[in-house]
KEZATI-672300 format. One record per residue: residue number from 0; y, z, x of N, C-alpha, C in turn. Coordinates in nm, 4 decimals. Layout:
# KEZATI-672300
> gudo  n.y  n.z  n.x  ca.y  ca.z  ca.x  c.y  c.z  c.x
> NUM  Y  Z  X  Y  Z  X  Y  Z  X
...
***
This chain:
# KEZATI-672300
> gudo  n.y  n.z  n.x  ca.y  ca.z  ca.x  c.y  c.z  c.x
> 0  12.7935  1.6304  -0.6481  12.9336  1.6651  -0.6650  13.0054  1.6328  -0.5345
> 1  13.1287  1.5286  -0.5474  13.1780  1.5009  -0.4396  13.2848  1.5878  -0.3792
> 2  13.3340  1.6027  -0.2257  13.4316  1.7294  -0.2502  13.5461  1.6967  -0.3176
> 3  13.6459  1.5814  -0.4271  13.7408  1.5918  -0.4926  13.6941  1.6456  -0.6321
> 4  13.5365  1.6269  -0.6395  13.5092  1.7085  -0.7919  13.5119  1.8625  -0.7723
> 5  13.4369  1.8961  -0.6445  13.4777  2.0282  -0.6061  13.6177  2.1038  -0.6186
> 6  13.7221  2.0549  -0.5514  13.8549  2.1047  -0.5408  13.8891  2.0831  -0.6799
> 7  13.8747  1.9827  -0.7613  13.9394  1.9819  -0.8887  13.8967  2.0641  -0.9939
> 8  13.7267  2.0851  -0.9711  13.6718  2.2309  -1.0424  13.7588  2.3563  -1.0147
> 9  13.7845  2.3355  -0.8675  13.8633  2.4899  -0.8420  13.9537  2.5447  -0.8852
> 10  14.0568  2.3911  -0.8425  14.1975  2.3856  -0.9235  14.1585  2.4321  -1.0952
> 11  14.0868  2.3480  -1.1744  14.1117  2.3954  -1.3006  14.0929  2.5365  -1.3155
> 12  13.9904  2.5901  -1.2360  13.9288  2.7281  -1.2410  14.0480  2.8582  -1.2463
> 13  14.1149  2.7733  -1.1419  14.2419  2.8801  -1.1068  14.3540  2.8830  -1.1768
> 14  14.3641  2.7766  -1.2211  14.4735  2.8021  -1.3739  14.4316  2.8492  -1.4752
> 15  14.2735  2.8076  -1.5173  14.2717  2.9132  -1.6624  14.2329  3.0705  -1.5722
> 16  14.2378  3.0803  -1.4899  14.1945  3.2507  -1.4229  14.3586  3.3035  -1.3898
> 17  14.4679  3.2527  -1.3700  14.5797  3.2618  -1.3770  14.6252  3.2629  -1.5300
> 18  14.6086  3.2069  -1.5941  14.6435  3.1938  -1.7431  14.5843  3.3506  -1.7749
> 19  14.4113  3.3549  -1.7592  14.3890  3.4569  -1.8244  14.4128  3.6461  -1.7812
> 20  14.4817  3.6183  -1.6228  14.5818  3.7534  -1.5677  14.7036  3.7773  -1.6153
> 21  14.7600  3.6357  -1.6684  14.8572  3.6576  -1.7326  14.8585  3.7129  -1.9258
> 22  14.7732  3.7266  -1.9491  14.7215  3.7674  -2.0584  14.6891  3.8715  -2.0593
> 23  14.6459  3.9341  -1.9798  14.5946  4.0859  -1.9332  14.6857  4.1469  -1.9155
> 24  14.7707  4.0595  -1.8142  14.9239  4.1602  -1.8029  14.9736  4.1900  -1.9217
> 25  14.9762  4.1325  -2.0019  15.0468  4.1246  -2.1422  14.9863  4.2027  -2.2296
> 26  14.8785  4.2192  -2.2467  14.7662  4.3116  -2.3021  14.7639  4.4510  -2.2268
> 27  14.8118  4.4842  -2.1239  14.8085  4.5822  -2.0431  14.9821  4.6582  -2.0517
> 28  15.0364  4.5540  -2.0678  15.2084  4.6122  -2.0440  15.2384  4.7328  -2.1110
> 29  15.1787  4.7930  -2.1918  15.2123  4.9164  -2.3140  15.1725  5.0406  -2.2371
> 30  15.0659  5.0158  -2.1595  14.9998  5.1244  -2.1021  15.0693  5.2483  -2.0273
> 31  15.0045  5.3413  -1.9716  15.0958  5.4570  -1.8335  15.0300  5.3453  -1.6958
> 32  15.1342  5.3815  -1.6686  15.1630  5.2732  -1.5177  15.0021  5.3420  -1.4307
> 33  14.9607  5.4174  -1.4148  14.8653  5.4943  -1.3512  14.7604  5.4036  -1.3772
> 34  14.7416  5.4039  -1.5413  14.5971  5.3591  -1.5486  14.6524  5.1924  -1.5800
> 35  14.7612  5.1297  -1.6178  14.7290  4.9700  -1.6115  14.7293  4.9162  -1.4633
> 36  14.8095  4.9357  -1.3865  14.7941  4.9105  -1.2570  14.6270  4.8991  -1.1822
> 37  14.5436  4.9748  -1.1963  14.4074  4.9700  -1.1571  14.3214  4.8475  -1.2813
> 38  14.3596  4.8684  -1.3726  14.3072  4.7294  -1.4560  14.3712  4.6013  -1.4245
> 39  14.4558  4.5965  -1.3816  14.4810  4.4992  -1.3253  14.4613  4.4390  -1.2372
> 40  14.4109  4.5564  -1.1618  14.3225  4.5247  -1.0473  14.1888  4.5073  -1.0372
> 41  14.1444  4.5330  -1.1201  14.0024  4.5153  -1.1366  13.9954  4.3775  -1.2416
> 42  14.1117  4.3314  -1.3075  14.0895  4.2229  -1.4121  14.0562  4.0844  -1.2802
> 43  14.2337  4.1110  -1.1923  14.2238  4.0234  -1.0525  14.0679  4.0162  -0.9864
> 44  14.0356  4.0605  -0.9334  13.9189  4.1231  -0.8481  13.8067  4.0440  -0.9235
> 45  13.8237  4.0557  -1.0753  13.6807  4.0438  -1.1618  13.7141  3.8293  -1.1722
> 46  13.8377  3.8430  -1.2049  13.7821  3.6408  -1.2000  13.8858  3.6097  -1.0672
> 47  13.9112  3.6182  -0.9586  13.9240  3.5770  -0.8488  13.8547  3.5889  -0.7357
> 48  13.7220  3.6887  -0.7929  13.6357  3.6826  -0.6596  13.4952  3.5408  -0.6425
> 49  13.5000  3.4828  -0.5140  13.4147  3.3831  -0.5297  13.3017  3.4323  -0.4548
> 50  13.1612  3.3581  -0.4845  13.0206  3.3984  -0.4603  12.9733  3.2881  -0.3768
> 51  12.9320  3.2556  -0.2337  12.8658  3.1802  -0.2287  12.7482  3.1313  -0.2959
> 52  12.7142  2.9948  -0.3197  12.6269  2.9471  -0.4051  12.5302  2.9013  -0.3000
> 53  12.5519  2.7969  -0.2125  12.4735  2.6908  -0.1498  12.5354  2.7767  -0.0196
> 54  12.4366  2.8350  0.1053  12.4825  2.8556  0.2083  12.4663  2.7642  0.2516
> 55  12.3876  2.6433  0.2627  12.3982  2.5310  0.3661  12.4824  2.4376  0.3226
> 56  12.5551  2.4545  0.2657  12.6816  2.3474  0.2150  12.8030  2.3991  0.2025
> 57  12.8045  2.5532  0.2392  12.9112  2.6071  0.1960  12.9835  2.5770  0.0868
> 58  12.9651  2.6181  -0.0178  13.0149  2.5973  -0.1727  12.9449  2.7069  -0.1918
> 59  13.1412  2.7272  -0.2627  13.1673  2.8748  -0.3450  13.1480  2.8638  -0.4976
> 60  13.1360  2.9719  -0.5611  13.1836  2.9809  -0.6847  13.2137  3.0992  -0.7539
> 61  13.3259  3.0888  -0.8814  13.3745  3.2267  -0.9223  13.2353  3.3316  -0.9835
> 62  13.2276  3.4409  -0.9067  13.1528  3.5654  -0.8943  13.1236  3.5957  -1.0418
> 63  13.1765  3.6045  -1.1080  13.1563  3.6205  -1.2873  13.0732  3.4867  -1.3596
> 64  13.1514  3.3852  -1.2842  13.0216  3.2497  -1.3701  12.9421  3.2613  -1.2801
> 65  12.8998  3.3248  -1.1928  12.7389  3.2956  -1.1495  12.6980  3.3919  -1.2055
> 66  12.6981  3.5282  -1.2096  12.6331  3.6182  -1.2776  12.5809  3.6174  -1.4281
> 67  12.7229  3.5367  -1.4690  12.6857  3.5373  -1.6092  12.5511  3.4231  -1.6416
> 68  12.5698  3.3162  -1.6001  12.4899  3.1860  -1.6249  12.3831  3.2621  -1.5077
> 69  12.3638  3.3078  -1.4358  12.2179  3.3392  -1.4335  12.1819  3.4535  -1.5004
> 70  12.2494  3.5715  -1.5731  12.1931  3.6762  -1.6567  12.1081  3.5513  -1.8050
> 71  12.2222  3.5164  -1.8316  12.2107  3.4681  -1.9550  12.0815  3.3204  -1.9750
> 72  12.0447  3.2429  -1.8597  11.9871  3.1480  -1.8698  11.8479  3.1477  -1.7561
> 73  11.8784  3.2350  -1.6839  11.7594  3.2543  -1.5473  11.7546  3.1740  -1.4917
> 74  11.8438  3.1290  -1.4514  11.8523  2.9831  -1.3699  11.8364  3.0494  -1.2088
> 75  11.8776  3.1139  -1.1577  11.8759  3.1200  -0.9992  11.8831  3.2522  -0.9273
> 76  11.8454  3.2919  -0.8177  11.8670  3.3792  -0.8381  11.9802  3.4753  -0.7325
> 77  12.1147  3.4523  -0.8230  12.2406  3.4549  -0.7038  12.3119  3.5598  -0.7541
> 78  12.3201  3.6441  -0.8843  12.3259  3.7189  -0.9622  12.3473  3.8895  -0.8895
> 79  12.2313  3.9181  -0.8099  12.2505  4.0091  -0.7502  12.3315  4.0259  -0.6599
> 80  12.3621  3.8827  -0.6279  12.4964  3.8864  -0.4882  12.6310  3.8636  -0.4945
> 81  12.6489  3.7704  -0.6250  12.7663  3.7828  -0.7322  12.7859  3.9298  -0.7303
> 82  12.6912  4.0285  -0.7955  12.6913  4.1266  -0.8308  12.7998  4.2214  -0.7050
> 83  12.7295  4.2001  -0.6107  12.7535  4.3000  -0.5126  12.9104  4.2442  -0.4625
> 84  12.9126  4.1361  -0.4291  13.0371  4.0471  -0.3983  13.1310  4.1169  -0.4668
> 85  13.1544  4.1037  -0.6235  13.2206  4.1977  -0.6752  13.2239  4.3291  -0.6942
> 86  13.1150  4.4379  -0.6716  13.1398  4.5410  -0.5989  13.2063  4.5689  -0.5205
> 87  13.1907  4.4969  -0.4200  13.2582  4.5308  -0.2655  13.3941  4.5106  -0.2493
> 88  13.4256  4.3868  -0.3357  13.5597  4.3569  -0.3016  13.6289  4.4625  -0.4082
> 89  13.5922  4.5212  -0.5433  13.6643  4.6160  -0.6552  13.6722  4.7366  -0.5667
> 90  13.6017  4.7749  -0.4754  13.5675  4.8883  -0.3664  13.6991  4.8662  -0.3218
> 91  13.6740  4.7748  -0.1997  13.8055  4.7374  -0.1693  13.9489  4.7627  -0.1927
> 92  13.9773  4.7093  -0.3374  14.0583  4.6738  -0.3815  14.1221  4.7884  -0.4252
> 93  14.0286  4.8702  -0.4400  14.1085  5.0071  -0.5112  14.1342  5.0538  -0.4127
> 94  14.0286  5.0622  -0.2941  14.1217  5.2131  -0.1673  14.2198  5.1296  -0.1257
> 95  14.2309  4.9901  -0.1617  14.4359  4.9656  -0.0694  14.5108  4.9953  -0.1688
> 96  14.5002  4.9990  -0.3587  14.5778  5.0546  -0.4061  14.6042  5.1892  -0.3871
> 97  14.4475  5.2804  -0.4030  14.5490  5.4065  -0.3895  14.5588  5.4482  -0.2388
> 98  14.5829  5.3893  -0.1138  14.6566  5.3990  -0.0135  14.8052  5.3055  -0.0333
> 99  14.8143  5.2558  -0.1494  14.9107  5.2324  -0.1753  15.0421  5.3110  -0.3005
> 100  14.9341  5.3376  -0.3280  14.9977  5.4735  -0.4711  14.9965  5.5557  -0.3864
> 101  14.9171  5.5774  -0.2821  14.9986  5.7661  -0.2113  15.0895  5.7273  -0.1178
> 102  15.1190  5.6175  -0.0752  15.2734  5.5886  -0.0433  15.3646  5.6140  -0.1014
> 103  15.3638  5.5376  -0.1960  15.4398  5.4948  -0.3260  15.5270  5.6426  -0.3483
> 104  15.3954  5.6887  -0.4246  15.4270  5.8261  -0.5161  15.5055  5.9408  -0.4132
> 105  15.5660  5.9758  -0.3266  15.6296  6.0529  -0.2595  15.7225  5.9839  -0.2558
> 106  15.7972  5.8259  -0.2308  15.8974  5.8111  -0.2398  16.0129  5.7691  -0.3482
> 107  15.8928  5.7544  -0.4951  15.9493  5.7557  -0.5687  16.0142  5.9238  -0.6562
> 108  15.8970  6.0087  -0.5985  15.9867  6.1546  -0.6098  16.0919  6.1752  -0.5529
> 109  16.1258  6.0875  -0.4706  16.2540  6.1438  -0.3734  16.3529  6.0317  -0.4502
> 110  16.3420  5.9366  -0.4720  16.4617  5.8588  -0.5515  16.5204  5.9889  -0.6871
> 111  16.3782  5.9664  -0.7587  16.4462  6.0297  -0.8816  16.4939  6.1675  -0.8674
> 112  16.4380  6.2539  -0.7258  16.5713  6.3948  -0.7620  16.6747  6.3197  -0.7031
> 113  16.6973  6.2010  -0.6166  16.8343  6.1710  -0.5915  16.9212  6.1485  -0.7350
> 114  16.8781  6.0166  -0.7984  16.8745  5.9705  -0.9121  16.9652  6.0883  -1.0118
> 115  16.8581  6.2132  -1.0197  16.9320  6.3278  -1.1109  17.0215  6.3896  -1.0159
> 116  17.0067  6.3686  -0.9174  17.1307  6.4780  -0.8740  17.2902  6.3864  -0.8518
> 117  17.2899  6.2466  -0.8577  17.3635  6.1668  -0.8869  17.4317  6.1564  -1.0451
> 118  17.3253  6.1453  -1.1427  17.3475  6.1872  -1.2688  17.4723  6.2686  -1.3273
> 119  17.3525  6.3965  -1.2220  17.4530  6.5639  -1.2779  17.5697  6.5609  -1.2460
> 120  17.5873  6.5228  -1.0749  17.7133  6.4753  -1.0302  17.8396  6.3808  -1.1425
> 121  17.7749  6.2783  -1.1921  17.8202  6.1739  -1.2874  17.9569  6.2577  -1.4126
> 122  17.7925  6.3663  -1.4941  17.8481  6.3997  -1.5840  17.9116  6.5104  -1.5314
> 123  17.9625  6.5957  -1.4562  18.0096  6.7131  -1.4004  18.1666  6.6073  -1.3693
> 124  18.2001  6.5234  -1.3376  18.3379  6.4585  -1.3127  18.3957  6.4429  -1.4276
> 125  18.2804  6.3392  -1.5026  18.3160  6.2983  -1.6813  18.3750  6.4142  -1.7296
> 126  18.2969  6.5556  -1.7091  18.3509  6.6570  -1.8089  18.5230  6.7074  -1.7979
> 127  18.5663  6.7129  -1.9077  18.6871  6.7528  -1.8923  18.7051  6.9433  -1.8254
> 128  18.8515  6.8724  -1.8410  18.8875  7.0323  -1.7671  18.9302  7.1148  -1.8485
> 129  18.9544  7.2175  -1.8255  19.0124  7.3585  -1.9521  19.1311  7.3132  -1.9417
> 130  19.2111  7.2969  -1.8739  19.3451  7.2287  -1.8957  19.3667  7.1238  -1.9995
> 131  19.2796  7.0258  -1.9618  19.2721  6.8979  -2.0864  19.2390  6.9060  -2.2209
> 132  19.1122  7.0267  -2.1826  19.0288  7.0484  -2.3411  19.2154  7.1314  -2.4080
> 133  19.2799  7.2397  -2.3554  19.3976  7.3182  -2.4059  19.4915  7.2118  -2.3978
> 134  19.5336  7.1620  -2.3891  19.5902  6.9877  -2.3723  19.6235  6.9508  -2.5036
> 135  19.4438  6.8700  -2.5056  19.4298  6.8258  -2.6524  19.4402  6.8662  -2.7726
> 136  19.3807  7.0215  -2.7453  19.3558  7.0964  -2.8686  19.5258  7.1182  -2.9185
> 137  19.6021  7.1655  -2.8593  19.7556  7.1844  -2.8417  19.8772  7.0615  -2.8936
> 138  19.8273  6.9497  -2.8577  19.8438  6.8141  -2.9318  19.7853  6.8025  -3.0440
> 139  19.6994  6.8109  -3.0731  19.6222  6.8002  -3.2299  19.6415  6.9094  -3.3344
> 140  19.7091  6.9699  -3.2852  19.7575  7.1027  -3.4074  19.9620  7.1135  -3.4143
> 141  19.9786  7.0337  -3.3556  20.1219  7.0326  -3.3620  20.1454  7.0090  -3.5238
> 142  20.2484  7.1212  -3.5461  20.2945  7.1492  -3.6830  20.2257  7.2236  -3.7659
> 143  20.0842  7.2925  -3.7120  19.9588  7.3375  -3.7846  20.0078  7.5085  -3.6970
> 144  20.0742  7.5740  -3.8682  20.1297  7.7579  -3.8187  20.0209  7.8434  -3.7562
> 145  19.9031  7.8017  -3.7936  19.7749  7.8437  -3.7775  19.7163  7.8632  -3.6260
> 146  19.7943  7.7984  -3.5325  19.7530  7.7785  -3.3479  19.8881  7.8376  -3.3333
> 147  19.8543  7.9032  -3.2391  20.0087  7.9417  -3.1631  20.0602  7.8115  -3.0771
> 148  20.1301  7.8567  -2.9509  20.1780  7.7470  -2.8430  20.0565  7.6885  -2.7330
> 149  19.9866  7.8237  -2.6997  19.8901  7.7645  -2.6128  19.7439  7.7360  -2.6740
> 150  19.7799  7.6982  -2.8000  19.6482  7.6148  -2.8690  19.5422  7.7385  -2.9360
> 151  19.5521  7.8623  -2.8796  19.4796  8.0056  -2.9663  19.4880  7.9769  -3.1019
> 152  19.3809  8.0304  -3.1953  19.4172  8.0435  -3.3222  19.4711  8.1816  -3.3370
> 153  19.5378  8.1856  -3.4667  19.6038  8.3200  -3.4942  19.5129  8.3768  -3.5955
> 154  19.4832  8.4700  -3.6312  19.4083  8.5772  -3.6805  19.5122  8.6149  -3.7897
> 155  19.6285  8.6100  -3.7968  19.7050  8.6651  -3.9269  19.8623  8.6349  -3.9147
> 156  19.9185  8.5881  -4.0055  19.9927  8.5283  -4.0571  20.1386  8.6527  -4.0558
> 157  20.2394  8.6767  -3.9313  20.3297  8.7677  -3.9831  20.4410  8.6658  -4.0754
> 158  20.4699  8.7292  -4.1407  20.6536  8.7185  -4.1991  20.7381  8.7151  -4.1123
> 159  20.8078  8.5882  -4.1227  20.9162  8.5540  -4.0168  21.0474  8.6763  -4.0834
> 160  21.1159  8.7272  -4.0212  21.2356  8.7721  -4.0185  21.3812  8.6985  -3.9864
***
């Protein structure tokens, strides 16, 4: 294998391994943010991690096709280090997420009581005033004997004199 068959293995490698994160995302999007976020990380992790193959040639390869093609065929024996390769790096990968989720998660508590207390603010202006609500009500009964002047209903009906 010459190194342009090499790089061009890679290249293809990395578009269908890009193709198939983007599929995951998509398969994952429905989820609680808690638990798709870590599958996603472990989907990444699981076909972007590479295994050395040949230490004296330095040539890599993706950590999942070596494991698999040597579980499945007994061809070599690189399987256990695939193995661990992806251990270490899913290890990894999770303590920078959740040193990244316990960032996260404190400052997104502080947006959203801003968030609601902006809200409440919102609808507390929107709401009308007792003036306006007696306003309207006072306009909408004009000619109706039944409201007095300042918009009250009347309870009983005297005889004009």
């Amino acid at each position: 294998m010459t190194e342009n068959d090499y790089l061009l293995a890679w290249a293809a490698y990395g578009i269908a391994a890009l193709g198939c994160l983007l599929v995951w995302f998509r398969l994952t999007g429905w989820m609680w943010r808690w638990l798709r976020e870590p599958l996603r990380l472990l989907m990444a992790v699981l076909l972007l991690t590479p295994t050395i193959v040949d230490p004296a040639k330095d040539l890599f390869a993706p950590a999942v096709a070596i494991t698999a093609l040597d579980v499945l065929f007994n061809v070599g024996n690189n399987a256990w280090k695939a193995t661990l390769d992806l251990t270490m790096y899913s290890i990894i990968g999770l303590a920078l997420y959740l040193v990244y989720a316990g960032i996260r998660w404190p400052i997104e508590r502080k947006l959203k009581a801003r968030r609601a207390e902006r809200e409440a603010a919102q609808q507390a202006e929107a709401e009308p005033t007792l003036r306006e609500v007696m306003s309207e009500r006072a306009n909408a009964n004009d000619g109706d004997t039944r409201f007095d002047q300042n918009g009250d209903r009347r309870l009983r009906i005297e005889p004009r004199l």
